[in-house]
N, C-alpha and C positions, 0 to 999 in steps of 0.2 A: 504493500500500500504506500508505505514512507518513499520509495522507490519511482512508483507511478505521479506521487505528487509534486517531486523531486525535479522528473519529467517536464511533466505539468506546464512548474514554475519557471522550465529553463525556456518553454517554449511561449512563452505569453514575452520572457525577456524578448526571446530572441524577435517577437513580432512587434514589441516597442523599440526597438535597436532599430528594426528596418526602417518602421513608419517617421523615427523621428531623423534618419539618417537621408530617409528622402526628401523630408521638410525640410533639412539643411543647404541638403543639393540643390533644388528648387529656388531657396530664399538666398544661395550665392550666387545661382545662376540666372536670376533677376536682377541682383544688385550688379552682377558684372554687365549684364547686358545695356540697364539705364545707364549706368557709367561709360558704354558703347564699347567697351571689352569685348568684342565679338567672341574673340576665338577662345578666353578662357570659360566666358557664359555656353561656350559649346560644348564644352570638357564638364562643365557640370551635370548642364540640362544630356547628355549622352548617357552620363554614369545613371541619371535618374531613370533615364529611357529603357536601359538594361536590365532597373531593375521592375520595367512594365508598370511605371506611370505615366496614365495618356496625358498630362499637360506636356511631361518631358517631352515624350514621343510625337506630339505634335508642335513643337519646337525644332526639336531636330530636324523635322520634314520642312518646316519652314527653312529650316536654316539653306540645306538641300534644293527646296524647290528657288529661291531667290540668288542662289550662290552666295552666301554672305557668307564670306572669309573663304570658303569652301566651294570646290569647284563644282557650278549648277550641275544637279543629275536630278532630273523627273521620276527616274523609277527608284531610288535611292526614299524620295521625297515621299514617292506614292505607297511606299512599304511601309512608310513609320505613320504614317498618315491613315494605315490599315489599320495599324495594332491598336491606334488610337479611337480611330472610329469602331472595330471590335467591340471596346470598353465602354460603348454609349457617349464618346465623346464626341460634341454635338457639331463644333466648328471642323471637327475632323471629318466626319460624315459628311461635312457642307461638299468641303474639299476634294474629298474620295469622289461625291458626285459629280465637282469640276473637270476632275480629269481623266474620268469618265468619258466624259460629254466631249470632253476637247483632245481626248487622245493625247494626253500627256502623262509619258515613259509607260506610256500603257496602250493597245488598240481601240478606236472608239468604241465606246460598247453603249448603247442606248438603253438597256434594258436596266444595265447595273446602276447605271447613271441613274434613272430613275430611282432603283431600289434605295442608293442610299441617300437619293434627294429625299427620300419618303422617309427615313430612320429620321432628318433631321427636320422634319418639317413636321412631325409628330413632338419632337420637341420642341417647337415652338419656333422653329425660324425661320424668320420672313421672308427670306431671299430662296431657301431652298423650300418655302412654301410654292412662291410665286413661281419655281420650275417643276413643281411638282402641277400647278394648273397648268403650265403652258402645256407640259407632255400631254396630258390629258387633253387639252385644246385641239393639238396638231395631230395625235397620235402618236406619239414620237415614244417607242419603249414598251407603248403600252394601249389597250384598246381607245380608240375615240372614244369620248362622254365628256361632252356639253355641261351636264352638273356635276361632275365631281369636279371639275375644270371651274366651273363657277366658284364651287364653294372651296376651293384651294387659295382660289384667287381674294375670296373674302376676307379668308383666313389672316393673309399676307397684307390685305390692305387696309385692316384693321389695326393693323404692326406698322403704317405710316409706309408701306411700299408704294411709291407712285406709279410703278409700273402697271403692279395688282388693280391699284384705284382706277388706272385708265381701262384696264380689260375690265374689270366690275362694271365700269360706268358703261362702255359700250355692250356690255352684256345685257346688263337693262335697259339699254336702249331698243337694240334689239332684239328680245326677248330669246338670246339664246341663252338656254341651260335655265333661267329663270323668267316668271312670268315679266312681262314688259312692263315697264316703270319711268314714265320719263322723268320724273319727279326724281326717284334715286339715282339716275340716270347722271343727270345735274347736278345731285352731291356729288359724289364720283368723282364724276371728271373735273370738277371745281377743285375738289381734295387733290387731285393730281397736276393740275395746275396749279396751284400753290407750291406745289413741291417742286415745281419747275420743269412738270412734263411739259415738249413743247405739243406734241401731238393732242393731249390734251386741252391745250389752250385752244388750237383752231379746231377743234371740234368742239368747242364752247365757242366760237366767234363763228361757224359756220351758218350760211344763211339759210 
């Protein structure tokens, strides 16, 4: 018993050693990085990466996909950008679905593209909302439908995406995917014009 508790207690250490050993990593590998330390902020956020934190692991891929200090590699970027997105990491999943979509260090793939615009737009974000409607607009990945594409697009422009507000707005204009509106029609696209859609504007100034 003394034995197994012995056990036990070495392994709860050994999992506050990790946790607090990665918070370390992390919180040197932010201070080097605002101090624009590139390459030692690399050396950290790496060790953290190794040891399969997706903040680290989506650093490194940053680091990788921009070339910063480190010579650009896309599939280098799109790996660590996996492990990340795996994890339920969400700007990682945005990413995975970028290059996806744009065929970078990777074949375009539309279908995956889709999937993991959908992992991130379940989580709440705007932008890989707004391609998870377009797909669904265009067919792109995934079967056409008009209201999943609408209400993707809601989703997103409710998050202050001006892109979304302009497909919203022309949706309800006219009435695809949702019944016609011109009344919300005119929120919409007034929303997207503010935001500096130009497209939106002359379709508010159209006669």
């Amino acid at each position: 018993m003394k034995n197994w508790l012995t056990i036990l207690l070495l392994s709860f250490s050994s999992i506050s050693f990790a946790a607090n050993n990665i918070t370390h990593l992390l919180a040197e590998g932010k201070k080097a990085y605002l101090a624009k330390n590139y390459p030692e902020a690399f050396q950290y956020f790496l060790q953290a990466a190794d040891k399969n934190n997706a903040i680290a692991q989506a650093m490194v891929a940053m680091y990788y996909q921009k070339g910063l200090y480190i010579e650009q590699d896309y599939e280098q970027a799109l790996a660590y950008f996996l492990k990340a997105a795996q994890q339920g990491y969400v700007s990682a999943q945005y990413n995975v679905g970028d290059f996806y979509l744009n065929g970078l260090g990777t074949e375009i793939n539309y279908k995956k593209a889709f999937y993991w615009y959908c992992k991130a737009a379940k989580q709440n974000h705007k932008e890989a909302q707004y391609y998870v409607g377009y797909f669904y607009l265009q067919g792109i990945g995934v079967k056409q439908n008009d209201k999943e594409a609408f209400q993707w697009f809601l989703e997103a422009a409710k998050r202050d995406n001006p892109i979304a507000q302009y497909y919203v707005g022309l949706m309800y204009q006219n009435g695809q995917g949702v019944a016609r509106d011109q009344e919300k029609a005119i929120k919409w696209l007034q929303k997207a014009a503010d935001n500096q859609h130009e497209q939106a504007m002359l379709a508010l100034n159209a006669p």
